[in-house]
Backbone bond lengths (Angstrom), bond angles and torsions (degrees), N, CA, C in turn:
res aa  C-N    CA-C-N  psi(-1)  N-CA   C-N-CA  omega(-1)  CA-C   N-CA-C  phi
1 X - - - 1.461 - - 1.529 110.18 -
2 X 1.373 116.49 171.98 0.991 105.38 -165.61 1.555 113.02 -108.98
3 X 1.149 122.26 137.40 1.924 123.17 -177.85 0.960 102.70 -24.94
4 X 1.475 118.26 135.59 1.508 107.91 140.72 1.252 124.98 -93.97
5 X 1.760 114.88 151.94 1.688 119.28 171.39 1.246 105.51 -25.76
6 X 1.799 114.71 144.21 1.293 113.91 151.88 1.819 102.67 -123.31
7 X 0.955 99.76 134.25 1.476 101.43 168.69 1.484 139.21 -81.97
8 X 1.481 123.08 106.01 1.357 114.93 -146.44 1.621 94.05 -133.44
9 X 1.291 122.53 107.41 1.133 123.76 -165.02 2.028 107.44 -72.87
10 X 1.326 116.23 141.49 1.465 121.91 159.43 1.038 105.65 -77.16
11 X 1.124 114.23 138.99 1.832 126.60 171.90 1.575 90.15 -72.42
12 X 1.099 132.50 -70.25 0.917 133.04 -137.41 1.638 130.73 -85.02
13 X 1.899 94.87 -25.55 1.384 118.62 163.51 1.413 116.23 -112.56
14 X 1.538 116.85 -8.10 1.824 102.09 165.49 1.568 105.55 81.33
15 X 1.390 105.54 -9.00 1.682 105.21 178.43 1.377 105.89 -116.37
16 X 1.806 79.54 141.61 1.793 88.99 -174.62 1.449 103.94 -76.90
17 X 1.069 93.71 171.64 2.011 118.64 -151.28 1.558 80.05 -130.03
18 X 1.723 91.93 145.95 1.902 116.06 147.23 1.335 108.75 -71.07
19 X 1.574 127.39 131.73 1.632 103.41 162.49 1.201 99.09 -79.74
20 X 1.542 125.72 162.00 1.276 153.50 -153.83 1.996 110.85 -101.91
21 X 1.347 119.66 81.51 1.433 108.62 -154.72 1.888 108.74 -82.55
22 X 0.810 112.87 130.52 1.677 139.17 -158.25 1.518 88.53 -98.92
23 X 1.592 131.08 -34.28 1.120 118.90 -155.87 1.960 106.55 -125.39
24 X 1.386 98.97 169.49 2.083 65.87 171.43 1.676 106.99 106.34
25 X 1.388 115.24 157.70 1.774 96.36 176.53 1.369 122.69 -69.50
26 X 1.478 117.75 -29.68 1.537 141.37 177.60 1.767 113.91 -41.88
27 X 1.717 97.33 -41.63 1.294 131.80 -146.17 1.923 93.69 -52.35
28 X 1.425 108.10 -39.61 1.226 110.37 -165.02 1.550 112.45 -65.82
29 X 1.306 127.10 -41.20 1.130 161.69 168.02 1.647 100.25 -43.56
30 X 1.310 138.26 -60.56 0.963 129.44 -154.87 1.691 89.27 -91.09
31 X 0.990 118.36 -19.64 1.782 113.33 -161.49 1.395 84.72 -78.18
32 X 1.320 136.76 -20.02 1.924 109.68 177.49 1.015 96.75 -110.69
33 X 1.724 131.62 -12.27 1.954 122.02 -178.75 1.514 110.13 -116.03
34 X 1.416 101.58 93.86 1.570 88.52 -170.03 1.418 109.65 -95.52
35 X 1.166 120.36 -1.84 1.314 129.96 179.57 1.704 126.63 -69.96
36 X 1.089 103.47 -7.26 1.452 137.99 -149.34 1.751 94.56 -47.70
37 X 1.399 148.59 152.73 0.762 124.99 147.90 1.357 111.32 -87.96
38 X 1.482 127.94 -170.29 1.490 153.18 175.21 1.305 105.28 -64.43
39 X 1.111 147.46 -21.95 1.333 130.76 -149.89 1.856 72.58 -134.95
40 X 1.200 145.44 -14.58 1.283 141.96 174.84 1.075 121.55 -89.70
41 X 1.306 100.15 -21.45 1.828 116.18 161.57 0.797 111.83 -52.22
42 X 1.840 104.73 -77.67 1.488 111.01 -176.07 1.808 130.26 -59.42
43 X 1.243 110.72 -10.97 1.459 110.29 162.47 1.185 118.93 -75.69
44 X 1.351 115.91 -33.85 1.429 118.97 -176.82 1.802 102.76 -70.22
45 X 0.959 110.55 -55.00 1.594 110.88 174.72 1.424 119.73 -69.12
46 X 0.907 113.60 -7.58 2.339 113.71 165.21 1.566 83.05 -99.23
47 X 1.473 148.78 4.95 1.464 113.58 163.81 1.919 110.17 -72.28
48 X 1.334 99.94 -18.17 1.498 107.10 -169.64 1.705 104.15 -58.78
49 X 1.466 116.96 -71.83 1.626 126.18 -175.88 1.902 92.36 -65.21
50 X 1.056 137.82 -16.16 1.781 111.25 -165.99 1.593 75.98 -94.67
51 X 1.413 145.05 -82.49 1.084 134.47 -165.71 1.999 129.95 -26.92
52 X 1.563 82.92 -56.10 1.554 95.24 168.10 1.501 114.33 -38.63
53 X 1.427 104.10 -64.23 1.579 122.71 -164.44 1.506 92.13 -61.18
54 X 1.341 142.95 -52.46 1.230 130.99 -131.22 1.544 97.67 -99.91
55 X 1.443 117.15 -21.20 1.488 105.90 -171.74 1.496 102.22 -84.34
56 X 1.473 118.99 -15.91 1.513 95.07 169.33 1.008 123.45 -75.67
57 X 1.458 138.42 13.78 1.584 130.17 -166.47 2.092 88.05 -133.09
58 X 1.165 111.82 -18.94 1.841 122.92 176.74 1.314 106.54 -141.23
59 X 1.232 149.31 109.68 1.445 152.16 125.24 1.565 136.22 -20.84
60 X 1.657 100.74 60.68 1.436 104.53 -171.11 1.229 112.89 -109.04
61 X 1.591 114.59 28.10 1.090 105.65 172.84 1.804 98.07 -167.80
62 X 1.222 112.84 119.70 1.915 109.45 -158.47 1.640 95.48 -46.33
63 X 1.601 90.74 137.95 1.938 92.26 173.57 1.603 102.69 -68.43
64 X 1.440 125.77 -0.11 1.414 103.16 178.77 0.903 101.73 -74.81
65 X 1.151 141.35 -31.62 1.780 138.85 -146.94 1.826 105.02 -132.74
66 X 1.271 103.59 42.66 1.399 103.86 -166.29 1.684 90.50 -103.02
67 X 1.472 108.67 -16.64 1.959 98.10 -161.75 2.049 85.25 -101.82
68 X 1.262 105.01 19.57 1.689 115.18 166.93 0.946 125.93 -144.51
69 X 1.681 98.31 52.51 1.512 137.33 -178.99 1.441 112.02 -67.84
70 X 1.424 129.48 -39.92 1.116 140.61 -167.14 1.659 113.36 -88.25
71 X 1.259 100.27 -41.31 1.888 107.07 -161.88 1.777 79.91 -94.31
72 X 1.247 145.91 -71.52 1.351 133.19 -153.34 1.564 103.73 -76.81
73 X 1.608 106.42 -23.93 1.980 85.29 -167.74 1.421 100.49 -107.10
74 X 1.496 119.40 -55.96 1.469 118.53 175.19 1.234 135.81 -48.85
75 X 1.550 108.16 -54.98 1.525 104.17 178.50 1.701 107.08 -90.77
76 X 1.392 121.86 -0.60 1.685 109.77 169.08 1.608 93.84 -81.08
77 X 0.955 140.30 -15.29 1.767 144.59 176.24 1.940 105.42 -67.17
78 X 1.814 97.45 -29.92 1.133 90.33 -166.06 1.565 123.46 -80.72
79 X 1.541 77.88 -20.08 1.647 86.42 -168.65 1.263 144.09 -53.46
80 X 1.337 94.26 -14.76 1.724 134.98 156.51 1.349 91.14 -44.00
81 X 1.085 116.18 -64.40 2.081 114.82 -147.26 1.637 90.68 -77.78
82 X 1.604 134.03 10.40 1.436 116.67 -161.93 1.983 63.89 -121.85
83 X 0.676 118.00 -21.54 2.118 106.92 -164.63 1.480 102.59 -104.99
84 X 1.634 135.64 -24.85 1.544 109.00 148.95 1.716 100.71 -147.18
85 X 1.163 109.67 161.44 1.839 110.61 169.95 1.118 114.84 -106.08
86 X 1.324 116.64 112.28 1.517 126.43 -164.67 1.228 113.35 -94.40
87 X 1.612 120.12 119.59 1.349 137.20 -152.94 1.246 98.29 -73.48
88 X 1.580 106.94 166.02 1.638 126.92 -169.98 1.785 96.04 -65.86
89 X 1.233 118.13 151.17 1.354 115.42 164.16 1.943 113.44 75.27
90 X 1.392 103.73 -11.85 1.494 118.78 156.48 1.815 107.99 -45.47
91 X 1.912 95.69 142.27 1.543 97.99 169.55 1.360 101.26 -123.42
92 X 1.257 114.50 134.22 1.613 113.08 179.41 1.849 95.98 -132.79
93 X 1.183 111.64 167.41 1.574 109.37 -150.61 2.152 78.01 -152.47
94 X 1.128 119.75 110.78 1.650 136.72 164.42 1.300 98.43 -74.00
95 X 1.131 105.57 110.27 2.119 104.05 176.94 1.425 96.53 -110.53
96 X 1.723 107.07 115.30 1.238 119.07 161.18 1.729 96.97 95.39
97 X 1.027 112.70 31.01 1.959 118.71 -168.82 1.726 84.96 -48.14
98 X 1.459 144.97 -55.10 1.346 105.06 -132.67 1.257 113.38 101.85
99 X 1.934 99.73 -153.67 0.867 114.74 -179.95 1.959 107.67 -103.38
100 X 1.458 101.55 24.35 1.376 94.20 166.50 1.576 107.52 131.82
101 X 1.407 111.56 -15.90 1.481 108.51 179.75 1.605 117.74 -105.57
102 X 0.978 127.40 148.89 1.543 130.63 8.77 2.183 126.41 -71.16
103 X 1.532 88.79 -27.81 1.401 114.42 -172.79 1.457 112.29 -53.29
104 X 1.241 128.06 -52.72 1.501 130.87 -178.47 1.684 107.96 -50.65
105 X 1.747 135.82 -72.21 0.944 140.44 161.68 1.591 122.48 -46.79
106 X 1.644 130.18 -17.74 0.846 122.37 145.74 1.461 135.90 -83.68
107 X 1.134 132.89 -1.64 1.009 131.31 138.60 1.630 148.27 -113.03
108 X 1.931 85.74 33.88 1.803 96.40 135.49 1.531 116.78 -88.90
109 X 1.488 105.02 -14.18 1.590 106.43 -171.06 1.455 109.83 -77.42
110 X 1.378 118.19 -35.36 1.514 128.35 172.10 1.316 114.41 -142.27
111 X 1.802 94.79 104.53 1.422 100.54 -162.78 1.440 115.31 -108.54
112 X 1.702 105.36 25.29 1.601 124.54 174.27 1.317 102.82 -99.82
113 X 1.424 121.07 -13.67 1.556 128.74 173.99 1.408 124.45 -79.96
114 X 1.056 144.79 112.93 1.010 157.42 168.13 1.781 112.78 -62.58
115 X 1.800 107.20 106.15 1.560 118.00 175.98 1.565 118.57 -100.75
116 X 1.061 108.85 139.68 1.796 103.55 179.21 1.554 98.92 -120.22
117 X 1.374 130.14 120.46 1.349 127.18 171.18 0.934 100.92 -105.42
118 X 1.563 104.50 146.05 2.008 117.41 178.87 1.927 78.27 -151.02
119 X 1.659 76.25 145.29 1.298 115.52 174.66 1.415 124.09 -154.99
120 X 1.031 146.26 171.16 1.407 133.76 -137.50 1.727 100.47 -125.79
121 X 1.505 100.35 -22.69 1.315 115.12 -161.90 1.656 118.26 -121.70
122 X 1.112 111.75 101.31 1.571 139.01 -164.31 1.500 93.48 -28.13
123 X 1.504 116.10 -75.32 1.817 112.19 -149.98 1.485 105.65 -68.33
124 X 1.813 116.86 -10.91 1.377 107.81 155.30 1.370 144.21 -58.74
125 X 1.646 88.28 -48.57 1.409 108.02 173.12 1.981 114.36 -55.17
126 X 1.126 96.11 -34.12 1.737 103.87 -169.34 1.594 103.95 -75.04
127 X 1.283 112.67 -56.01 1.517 132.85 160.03 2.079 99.98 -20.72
128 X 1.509 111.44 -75.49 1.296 117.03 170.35 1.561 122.83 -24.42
129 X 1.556 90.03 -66.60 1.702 101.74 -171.12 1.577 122.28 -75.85
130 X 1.146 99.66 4.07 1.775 119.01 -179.68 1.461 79.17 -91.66
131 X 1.535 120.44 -92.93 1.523 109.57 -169.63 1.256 123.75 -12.97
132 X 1.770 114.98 -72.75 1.244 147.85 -173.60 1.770 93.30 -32.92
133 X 1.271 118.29 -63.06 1.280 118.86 -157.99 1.967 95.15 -87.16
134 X 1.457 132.18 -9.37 1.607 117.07 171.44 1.782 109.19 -81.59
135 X 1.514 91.12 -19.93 1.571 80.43 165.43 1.481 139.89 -122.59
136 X 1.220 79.62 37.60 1.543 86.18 178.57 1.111 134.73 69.32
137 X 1.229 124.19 5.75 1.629 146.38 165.78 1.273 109.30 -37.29
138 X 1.122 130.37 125.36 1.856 140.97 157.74 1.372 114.45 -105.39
139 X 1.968 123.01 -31.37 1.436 98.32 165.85 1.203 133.71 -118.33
140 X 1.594 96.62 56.72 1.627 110.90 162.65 2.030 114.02 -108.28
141 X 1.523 105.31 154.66 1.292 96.33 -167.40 1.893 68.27 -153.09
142 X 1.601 106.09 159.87 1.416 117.65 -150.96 1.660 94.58 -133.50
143 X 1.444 140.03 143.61 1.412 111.63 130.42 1.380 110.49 -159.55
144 X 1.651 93.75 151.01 1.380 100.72 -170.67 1.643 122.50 -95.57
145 X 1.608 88.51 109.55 1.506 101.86 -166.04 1.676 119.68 -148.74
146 X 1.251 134.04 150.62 1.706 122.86 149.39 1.576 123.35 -32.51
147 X 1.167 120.81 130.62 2.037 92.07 -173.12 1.639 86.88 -77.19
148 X 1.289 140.79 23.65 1.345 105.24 155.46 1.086 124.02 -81.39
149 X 1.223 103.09 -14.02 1.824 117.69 -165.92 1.587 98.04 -81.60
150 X 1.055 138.23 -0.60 1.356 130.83 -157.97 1.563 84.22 -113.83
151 X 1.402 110.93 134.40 1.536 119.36 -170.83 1.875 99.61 -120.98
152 X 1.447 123.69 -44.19 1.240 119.85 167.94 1.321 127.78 -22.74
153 X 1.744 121.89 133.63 1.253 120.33 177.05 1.776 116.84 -105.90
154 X 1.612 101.91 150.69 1.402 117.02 -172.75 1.532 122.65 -141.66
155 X 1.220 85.01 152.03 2.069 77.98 -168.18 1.509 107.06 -83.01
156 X 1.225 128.99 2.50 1.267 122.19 167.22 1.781 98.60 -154.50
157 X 1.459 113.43 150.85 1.089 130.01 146.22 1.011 147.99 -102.33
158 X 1.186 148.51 98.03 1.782 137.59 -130.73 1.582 98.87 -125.99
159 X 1.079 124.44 137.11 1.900 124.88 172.93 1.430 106.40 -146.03
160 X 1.455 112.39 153.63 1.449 110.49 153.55 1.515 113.08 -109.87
161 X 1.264 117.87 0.90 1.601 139.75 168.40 1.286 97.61 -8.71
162 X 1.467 122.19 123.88 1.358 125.23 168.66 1.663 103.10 -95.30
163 X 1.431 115.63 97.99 1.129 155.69 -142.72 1.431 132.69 -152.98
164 X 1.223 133.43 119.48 1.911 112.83 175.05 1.003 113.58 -72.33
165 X 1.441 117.06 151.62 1.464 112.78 -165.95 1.716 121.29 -54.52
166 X 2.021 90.42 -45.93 1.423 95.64 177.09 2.072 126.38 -60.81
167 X 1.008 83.79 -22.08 1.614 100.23 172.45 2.051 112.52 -62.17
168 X 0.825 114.27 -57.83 1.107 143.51 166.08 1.652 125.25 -34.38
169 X 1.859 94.42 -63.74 1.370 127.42 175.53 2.200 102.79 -64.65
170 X 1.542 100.96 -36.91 1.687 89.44 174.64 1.401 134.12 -75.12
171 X 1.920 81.10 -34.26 1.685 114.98 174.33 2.132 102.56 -35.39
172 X 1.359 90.54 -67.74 1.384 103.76 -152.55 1.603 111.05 -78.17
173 X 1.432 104.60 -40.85 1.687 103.66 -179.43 1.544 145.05 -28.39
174 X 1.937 93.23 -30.78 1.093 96.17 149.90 1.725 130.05 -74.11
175 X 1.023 116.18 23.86 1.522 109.46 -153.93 1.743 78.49 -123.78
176 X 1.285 150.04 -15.12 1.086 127.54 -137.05 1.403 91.33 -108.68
177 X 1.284 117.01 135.00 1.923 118.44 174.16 1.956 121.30 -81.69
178 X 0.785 107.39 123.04 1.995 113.24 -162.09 1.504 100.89 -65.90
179 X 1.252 116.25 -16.02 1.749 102.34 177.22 1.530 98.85 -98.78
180 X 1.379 129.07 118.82 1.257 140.95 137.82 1.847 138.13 -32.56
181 X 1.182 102.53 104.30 1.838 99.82 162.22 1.067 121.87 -78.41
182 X 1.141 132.48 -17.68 1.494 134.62 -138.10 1.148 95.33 -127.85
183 X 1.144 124.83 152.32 1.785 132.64 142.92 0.990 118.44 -80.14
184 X 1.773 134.70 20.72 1.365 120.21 147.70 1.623 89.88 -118.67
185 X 1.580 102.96 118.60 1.540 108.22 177.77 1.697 130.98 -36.60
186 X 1.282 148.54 168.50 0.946 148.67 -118.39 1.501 77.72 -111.31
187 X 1.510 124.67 165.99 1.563 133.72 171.39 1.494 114.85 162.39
188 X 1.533 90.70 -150.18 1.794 105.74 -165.89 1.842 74.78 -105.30
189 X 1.854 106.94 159.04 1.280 109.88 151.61 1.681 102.73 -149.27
190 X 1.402 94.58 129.40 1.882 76.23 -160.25 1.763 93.93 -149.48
191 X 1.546 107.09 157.62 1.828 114.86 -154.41 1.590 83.27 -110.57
192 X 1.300 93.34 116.70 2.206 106.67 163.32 1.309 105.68 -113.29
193 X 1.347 94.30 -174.53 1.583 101.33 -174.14 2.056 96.30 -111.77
194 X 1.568 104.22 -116.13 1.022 108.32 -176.07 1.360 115.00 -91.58
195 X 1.341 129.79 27.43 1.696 122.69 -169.57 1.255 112.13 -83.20
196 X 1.441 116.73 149.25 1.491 120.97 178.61 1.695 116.06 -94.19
197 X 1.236 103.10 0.90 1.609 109.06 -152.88 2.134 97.05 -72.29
198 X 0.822 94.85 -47.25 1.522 93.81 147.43 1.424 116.73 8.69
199 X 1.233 88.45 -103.23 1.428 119.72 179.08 1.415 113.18 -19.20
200 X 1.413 115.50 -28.66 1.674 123.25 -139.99 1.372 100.31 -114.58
201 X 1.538 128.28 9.14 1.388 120.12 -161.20 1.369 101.80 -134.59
202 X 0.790 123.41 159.51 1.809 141.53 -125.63 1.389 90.54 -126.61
203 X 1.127 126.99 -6.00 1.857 123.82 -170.82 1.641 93.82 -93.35
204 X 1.441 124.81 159.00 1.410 138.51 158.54 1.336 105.80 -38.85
205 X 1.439 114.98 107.47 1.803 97.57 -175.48 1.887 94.02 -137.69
206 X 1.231 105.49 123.72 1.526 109.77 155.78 1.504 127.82 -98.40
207 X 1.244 143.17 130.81 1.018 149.42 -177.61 1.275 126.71 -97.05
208 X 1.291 146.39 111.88 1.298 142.92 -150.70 1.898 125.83 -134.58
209 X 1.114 111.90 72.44 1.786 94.76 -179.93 1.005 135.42 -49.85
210 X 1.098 110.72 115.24 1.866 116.42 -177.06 0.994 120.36 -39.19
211 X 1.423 114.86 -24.04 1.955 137.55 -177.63 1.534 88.43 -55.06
212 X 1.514 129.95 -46.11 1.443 116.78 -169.24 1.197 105.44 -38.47
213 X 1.210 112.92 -59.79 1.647 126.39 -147.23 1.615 110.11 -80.05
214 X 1.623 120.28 -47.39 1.111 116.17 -135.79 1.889 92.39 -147.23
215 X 1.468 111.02 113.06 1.711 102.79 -151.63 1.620 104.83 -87.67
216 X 1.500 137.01 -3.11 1.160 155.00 173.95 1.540 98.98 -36.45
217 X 1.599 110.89 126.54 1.392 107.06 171.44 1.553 131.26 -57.69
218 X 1.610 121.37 -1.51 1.153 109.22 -147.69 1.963 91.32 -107.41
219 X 1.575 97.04 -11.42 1.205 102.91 177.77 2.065 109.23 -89.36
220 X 0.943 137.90 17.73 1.382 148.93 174.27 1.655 119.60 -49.72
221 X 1.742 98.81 -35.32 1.500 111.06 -178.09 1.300 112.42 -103.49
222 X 1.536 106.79 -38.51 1.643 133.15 -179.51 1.629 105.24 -25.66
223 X 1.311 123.52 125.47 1.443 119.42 159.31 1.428 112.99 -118.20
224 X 1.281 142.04 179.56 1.190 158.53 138.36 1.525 107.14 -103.53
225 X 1.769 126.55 127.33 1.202 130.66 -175.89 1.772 117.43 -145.91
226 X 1.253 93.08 97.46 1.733 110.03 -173.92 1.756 90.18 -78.89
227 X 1.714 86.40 148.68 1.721 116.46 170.89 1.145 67.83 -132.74
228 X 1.763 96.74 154.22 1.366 112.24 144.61 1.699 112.50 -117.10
229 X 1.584 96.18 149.10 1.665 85.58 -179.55 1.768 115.06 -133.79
């Protein structure tokens, strides 16, 4: 279920405060985002009961690893938001979201950003837009399609698509928009595990262990790996 408000007065501003939970499934989440606002809290903590509830009636996320909802799906979603900050009015496009990650949890994190999830597979996509609409989300937009079929352009593409990179890298290229917001140029940004294939491709590629960011054992292999295109 989901926390309830506690009311904790500021001395100093007279406005009540979220307390900040350290403990709990959420708990992990706030220990690297402390900035979080109140209303980002509470989205982050209704992902616990909408996920729960929804995979028993759709399977978008293995019931083994469903009560490690937070440390494998949420905050590996986040790690994105620790490797670039994606400006207000940004378009980023989740190829192959699933049941919602990386894109869903990133845009409670930046909710001036504009996300487009496509997925190939209907009861995912629906799964999404149920969330999308319990929390109140306005810049998420969903569609159910092949990502070849998706012709729209975006300044970033983000996936956890279990996918080769180079597969991925052709998939999307058309998708990528040539004018830049960012000071890390326009591209693919996408969460692998242990693959080397990386290594082997001729595009602008940075490689990143999640271990930087986030000290949880499950992240040890975890990378984040930008092309730019």
């Amino acid at each position: 279920m989901i926390n309830k408000e506690i009311q904790v007065v500021n001395e100093t501003t007279s406005r009540p405060l979220r307390e900040r939970p350290e403990d709990g499934p959420v708990g992990v989440v706030n220990k690297y985002f402390k900035n979080l606002s109140d209303k980002q809290l509470t989205q982050f903590e209704m992902l616990n009961e909408l996920y729960h509830d929804w995979n028993t009636k759709i399977n978008v996320i293995s019931r083994k690893d469903i009560d490690n909802l937070y440390e494998h799906h949420v905050l590996h979603s986040l790690a994105i938001a620790q490797y670039i900050n994606f400006r207000p009015e940004a378009k980023v496009m989740d190829l192959g979201t699933g049941g919602g990650f990386p894109g869903i949890p990133l845009a409670i994190m930046f909710p001036e950003t504009h996300f487009h999830l496509v997925d190939s597979t209907k009861k995912k996509i629906l799964v999404c837009e149920e969330v999308i609409k319990a929390l109140g989300l306005t810049n998420v937009t969903t569609r159910w399609c092949r990502a070849e079929e998706e012709k729209e352009k975006f300044d970033f593409v983000v996936s956890r698509a279990v996918m080769p990179l180079t597969d991925l890298v052709k998939i999307c290229r058309k998708n990528i928009a040539k004018e830049s917001k960012h000071a890390l140029p326009n591209g693919l940004i996408c969460l692998k595990g242990g693959e080397d294939e990386a290594f082997s491709m001729k595009n602008a590629i940075e490689i990143v262990p999640i271990s930087d960011y986030f000290n949880e054992e499950f992240f040890e292999t975890k990378k984040i790996v930008y092309v730019q295109l």
